[in-house]
Backbone bond lengths (Angstrom), bond angles and torsions (degrees), N, CA, C in turn:
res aa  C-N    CA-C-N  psi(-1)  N-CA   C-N-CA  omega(-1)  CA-C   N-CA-C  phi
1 X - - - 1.431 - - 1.524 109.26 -
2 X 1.343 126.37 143.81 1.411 162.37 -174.47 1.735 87.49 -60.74
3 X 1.381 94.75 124.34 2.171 78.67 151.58 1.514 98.68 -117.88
4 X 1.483 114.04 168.68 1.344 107.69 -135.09 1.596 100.45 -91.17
5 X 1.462 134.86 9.82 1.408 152.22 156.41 1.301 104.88 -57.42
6 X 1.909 110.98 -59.73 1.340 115.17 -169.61 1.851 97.33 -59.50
7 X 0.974 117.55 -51.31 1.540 131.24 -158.99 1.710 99.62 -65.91
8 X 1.021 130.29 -75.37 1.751 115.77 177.97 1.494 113.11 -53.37
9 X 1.718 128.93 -9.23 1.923 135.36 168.43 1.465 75.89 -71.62
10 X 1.387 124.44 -79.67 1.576 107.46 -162.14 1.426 119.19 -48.64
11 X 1.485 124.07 -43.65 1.452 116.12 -153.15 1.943 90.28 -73.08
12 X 1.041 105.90 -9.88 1.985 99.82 -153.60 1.990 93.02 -85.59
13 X 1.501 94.94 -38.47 1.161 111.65 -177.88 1.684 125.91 -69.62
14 X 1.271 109.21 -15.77 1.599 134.13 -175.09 1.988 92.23 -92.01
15 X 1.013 105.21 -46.43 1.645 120.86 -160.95 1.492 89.99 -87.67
16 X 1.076 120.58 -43.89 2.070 114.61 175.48 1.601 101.89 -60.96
17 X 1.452 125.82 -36.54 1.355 124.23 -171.32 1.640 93.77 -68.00
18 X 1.417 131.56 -74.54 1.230 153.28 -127.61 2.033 93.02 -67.72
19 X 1.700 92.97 -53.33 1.752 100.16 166.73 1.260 124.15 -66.80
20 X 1.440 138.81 1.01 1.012 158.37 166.36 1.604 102.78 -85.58
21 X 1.439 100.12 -79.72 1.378 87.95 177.03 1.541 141.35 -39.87
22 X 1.155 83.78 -29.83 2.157 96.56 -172.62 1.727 86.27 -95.05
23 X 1.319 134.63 -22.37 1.218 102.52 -175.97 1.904 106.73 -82.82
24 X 0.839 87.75 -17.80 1.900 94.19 -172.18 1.727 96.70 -94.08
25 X 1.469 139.47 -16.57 1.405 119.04 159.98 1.209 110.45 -123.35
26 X 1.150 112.72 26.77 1.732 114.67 158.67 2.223 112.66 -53.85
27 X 1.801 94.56 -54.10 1.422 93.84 174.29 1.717 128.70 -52.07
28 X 1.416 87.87 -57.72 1.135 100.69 173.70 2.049 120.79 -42.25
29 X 1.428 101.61 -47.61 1.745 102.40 169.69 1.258 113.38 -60.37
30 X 1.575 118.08 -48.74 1.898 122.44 -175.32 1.782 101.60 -57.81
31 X 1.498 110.84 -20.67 1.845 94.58 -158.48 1.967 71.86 -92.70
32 X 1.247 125.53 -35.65 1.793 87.48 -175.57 1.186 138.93 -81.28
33 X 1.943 105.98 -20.17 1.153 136.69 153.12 2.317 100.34 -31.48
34 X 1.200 90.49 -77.38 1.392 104.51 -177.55 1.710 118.19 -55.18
35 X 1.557 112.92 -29.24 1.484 121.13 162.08 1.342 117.33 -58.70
36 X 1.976 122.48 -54.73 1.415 122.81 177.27 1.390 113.77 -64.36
37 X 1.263 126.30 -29.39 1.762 130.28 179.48 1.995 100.85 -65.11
38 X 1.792 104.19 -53.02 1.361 78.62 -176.85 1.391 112.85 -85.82
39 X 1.316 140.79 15.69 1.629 136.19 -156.07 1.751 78.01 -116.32
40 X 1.148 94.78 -31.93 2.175 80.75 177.63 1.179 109.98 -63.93
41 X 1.197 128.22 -47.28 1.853 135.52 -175.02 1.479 99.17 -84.00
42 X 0.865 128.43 -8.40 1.876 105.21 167.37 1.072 139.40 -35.78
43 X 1.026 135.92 132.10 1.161 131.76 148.54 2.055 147.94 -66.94
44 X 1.432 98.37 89.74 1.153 90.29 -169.70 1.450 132.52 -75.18
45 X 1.285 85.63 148.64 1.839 71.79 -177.47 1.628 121.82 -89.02
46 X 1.382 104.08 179.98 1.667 106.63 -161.17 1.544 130.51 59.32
47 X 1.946 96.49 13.57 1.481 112.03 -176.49 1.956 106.06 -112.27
48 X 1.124 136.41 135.66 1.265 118.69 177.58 1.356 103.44 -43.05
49 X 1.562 94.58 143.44 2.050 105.98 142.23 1.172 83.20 -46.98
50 X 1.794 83.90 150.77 1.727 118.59 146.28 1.490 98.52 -78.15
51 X 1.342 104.14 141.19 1.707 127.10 -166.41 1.662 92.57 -106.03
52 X 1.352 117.09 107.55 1.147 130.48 152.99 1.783 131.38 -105.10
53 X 1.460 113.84 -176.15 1.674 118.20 -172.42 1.376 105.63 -130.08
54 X 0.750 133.19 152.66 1.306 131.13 -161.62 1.839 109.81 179.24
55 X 1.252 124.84 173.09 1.780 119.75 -158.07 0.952 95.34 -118.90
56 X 1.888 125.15 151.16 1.340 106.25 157.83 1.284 113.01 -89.87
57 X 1.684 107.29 -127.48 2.131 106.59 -174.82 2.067 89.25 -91.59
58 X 1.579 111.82 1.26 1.458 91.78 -162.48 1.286 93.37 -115.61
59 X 1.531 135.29 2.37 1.100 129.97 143.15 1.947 93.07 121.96
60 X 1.573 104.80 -1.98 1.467 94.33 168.22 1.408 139.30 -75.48
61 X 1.170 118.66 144.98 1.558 106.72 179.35 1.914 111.05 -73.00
62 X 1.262 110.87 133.24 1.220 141.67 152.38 1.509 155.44 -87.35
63 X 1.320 109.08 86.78 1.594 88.36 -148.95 1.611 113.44 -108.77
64 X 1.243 130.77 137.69 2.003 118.82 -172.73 1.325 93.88 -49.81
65 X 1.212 159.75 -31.19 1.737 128.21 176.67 1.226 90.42 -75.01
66 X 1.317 143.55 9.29 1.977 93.76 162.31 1.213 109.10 -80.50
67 X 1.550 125.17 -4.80 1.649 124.95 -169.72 1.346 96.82 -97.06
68 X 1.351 121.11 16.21 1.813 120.46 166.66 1.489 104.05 -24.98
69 X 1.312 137.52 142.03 1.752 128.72 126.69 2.138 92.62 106.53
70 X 1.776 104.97 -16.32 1.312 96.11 -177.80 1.546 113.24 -120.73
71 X 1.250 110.52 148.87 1.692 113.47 -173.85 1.172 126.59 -65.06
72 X 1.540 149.28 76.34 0.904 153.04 -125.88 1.851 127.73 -114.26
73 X 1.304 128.72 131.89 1.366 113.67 -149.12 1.891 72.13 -113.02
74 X 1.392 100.98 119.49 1.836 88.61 162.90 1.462 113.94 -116.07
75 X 1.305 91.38 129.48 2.171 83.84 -163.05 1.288 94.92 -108.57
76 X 0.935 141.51 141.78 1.737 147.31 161.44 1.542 101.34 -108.67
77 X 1.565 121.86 119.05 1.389 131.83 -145.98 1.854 91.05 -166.97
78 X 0.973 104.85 162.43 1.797 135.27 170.88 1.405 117.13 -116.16
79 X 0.999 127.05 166.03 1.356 159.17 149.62 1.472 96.55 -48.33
80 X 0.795 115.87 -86.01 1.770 135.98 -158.33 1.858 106.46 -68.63
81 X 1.255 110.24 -16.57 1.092 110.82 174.92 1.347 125.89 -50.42
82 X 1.487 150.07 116.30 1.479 135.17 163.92 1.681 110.30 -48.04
83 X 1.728 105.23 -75.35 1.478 101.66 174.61 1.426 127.28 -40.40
84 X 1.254 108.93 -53.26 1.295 116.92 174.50 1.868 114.13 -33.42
85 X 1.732 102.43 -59.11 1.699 117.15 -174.50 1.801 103.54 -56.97
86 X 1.301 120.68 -46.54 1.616 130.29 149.89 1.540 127.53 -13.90
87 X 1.252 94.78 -53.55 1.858 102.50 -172.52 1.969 106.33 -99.64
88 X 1.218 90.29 -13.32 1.781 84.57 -177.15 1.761 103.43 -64.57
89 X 1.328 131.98 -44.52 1.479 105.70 169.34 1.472 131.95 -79.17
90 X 1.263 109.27 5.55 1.493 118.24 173.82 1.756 85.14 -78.23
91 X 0.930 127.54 -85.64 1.790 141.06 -176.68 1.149 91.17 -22.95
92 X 1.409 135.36 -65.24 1.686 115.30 -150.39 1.344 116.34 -81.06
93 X 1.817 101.83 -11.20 1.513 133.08 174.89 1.825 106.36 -59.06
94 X 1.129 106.11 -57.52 1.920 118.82 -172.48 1.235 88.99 -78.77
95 X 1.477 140.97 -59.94 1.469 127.11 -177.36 1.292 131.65 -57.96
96 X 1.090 118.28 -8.07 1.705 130.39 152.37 1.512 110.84 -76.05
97 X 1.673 102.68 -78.24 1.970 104.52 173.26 1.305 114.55 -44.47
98 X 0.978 130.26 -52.53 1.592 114.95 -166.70 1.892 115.63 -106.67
99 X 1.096 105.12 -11.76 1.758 94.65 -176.93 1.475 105.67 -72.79
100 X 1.379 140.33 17.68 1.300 113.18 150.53 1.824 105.64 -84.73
101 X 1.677 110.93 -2.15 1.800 97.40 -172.26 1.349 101.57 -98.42
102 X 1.606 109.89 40.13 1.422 110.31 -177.73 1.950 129.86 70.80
103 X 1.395 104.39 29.57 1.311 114.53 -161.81 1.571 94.15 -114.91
104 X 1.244 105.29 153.49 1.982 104.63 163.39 1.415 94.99 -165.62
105 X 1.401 91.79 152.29 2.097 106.70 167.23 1.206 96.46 -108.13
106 X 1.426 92.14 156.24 1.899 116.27 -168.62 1.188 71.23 -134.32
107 X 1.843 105.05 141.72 1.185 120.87 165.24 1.888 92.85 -122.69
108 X 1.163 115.75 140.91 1.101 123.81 164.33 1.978 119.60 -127.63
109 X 1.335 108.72 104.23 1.429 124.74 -156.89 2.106 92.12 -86.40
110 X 1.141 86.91 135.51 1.849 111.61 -174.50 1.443 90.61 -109.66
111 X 1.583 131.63 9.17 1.364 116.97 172.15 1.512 97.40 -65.26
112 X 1.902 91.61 132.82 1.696 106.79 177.61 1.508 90.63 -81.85
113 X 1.292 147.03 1.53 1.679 132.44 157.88 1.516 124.98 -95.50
114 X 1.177 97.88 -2.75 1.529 103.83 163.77 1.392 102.36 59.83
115 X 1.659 113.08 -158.26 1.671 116.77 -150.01 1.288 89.65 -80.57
116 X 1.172 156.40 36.61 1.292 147.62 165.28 2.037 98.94 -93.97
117 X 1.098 94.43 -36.81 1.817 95.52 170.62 1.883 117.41 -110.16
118 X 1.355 102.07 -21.26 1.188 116.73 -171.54 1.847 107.97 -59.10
119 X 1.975 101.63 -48.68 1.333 117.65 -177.64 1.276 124.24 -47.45
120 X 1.673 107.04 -49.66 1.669 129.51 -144.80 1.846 78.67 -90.25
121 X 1.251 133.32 -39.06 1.343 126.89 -176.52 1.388 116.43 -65.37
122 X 1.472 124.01 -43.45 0.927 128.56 -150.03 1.811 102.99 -89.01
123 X 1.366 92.96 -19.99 1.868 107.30 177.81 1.161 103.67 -82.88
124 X 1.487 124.88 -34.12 1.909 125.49 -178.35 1.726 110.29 -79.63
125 X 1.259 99.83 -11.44 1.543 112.81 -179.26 1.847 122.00 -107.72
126 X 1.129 96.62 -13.29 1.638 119.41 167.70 1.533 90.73 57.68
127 X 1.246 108.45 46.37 1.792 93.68 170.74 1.543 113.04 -66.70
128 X 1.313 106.39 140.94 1.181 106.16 178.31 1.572 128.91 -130.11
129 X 1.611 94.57 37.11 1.458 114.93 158.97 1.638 129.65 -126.01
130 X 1.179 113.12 163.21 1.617 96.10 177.71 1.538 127.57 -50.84
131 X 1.466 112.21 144.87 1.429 103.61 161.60 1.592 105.98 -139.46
132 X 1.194 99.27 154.96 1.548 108.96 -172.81 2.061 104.95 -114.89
133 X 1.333 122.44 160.36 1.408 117.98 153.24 1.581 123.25 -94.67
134 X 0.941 113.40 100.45 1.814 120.06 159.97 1.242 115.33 -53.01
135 X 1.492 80.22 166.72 1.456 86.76 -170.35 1.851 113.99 -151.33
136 X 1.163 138.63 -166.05 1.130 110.65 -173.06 1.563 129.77 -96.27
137 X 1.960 92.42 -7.15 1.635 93.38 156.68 0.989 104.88 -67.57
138 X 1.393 147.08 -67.59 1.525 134.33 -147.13 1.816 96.35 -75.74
139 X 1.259 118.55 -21.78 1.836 90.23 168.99 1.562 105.30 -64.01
140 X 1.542 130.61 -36.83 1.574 116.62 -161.60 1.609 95.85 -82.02
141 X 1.600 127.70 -1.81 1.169 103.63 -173.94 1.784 106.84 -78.43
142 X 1.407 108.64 -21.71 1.296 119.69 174.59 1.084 123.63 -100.01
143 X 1.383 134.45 28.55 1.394 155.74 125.69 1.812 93.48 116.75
144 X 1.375 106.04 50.72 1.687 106.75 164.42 1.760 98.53 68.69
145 X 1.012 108.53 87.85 1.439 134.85 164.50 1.681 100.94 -41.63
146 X 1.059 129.13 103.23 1.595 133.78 -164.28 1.576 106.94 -111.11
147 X 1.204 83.73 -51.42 1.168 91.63 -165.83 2.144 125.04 -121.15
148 X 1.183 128.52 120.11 1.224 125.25 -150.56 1.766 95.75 -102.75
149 X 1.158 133.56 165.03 1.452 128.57 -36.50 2.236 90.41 -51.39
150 X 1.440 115.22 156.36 1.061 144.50 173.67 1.423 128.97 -161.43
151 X 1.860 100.92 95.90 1.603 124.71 -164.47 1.227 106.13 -94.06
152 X 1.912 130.84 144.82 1.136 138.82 149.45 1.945 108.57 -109.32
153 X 1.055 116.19 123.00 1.000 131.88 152.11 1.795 122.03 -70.07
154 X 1.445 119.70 87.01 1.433 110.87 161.44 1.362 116.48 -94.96
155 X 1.811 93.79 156.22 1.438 98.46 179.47 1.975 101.67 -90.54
156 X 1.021 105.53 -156.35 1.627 109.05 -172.07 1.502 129.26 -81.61
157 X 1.804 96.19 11.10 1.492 107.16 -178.56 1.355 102.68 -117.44
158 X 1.368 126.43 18.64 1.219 114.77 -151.35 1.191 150.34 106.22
159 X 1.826 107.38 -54.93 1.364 137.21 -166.50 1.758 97.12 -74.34
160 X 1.775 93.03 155.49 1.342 108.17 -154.59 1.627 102.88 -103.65
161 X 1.804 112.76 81.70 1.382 116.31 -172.60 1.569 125.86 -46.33
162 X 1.694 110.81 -50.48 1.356 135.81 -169.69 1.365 96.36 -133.48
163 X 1.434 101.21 145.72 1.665 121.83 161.10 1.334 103.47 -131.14
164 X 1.780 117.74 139.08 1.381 117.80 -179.64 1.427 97.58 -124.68
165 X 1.381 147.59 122.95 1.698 117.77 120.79 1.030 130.87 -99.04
166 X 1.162 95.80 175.14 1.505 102.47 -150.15 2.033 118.83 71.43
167 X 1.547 93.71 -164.42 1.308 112.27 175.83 1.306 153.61 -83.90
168 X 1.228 121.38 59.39 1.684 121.01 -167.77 1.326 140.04 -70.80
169 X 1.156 132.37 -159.32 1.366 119.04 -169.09 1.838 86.90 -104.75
170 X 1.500 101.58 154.03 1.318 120.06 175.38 1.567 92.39 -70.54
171 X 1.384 138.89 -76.14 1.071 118.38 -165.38 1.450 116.51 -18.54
172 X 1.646 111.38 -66.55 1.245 119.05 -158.70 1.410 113.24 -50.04
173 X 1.639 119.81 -38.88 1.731 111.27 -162.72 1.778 94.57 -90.04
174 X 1.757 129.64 -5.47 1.272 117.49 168.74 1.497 109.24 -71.70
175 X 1.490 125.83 -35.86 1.679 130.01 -177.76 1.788 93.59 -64.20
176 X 1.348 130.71 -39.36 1.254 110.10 -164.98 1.722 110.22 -91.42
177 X 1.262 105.55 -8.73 1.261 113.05 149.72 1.115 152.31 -42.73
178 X 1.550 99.21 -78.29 1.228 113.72 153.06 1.640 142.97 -63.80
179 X 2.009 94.80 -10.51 1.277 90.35 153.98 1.227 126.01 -80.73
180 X 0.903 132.27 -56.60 1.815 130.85 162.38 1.275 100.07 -43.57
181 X 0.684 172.13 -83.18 1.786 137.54 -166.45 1.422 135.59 -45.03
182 X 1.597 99.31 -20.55 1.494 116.98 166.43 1.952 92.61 94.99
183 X 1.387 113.76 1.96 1.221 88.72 178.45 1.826 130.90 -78.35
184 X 1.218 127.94 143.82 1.363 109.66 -175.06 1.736 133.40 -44.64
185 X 1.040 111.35 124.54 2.002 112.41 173.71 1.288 99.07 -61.14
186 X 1.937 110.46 131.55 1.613 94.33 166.97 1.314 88.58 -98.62
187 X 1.701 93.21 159.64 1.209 99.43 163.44 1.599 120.24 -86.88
188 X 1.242 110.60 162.25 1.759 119.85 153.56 1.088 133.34 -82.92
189 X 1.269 120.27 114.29 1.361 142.33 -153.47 2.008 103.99 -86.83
């Protein structure tokens, strides 16, 4: 038999393990907890975008099926973004070269100030493709917009070829470009 010294050394000692344990796999549960929440909202690929509506700077509605049948770069980006400020002349770059082969970038801006900063940027930046304002339904339609710059590459049905976040190399989103258009990759010599 236990005397009751030995017995609260054990119980304290059972209860030091148990708080130990949960303090050292507590993380570990929140990062899978936090893995199934974002692996539920993913976006898969070879599945349509979700087709949303959204405004431009003139207050019209816009919706991804009007870009039915064309290859489409949809970037969800900020104002304030560094990466984001990075890829805007690559974009206005392919939207000159290729939108007569039926191609366009959609920019959709997550600035929480909307066209009051969205405008004055987009005129100092001579973008010269559409942009729309998001919002936070259309971030959960794409599984919670986390992270900015955040690119979908569709091919001409819709379907969601490439997903980027963050920042990549221009080469890379012109090869996935130009493959969905069918136009030839040059090579580097």
């Amino acid at each position: 038999m236990l005397s009751p010294l030995r017995r609260r050394i054990l119980q304290g000692a059972a209860l030091a393990s148990v708080g130990l344990a949960v303090y050292l796999l507590w993380p570990i549960a929140l990062h899978l907890t936090a893995k199934a929440i974002l692996d539920s909202h993913a976006i898969d690929l070879s599945k349509r975008a979700p087709d949303f509506t959204l405004r431009d700077a003139s207050a019209r509605r816009v919706s991804l099926s009007d870009y039915q049948g064309k290859v489409v770069v949809l970037n969800f980006w900020a104002t304030w973004c560094g990466p984001c400020k990075a890829e805007i002349p690559w974009f206005e770059d392919f939207q000159k070269t290729y939108a007569s082969r039926g191609f366009t970038v959609l920019g959709v801006s997550m600035d929480e100030d909307g066209w009051k900063v969205i405008n004055p940027f987009a005129a100092s930046e001579k973008i010269n493709y559409p942009i729309l304002l998001g919002d936070s339904k259309v971030s959960m339609l794409y599984g919670g917009i986390d992270a900015l710059p955040t690119t979908l590459v569709l091919d001409r049905q819709g379907k969601v070829a490439y997903v980027h976040a963050g920042l990549i190399e221009k080469t890379e989103y012109e090869k996935e470009i130009r493959q969905l258009l069918g136009v030839s990759v040059q090579r580097s010599s």
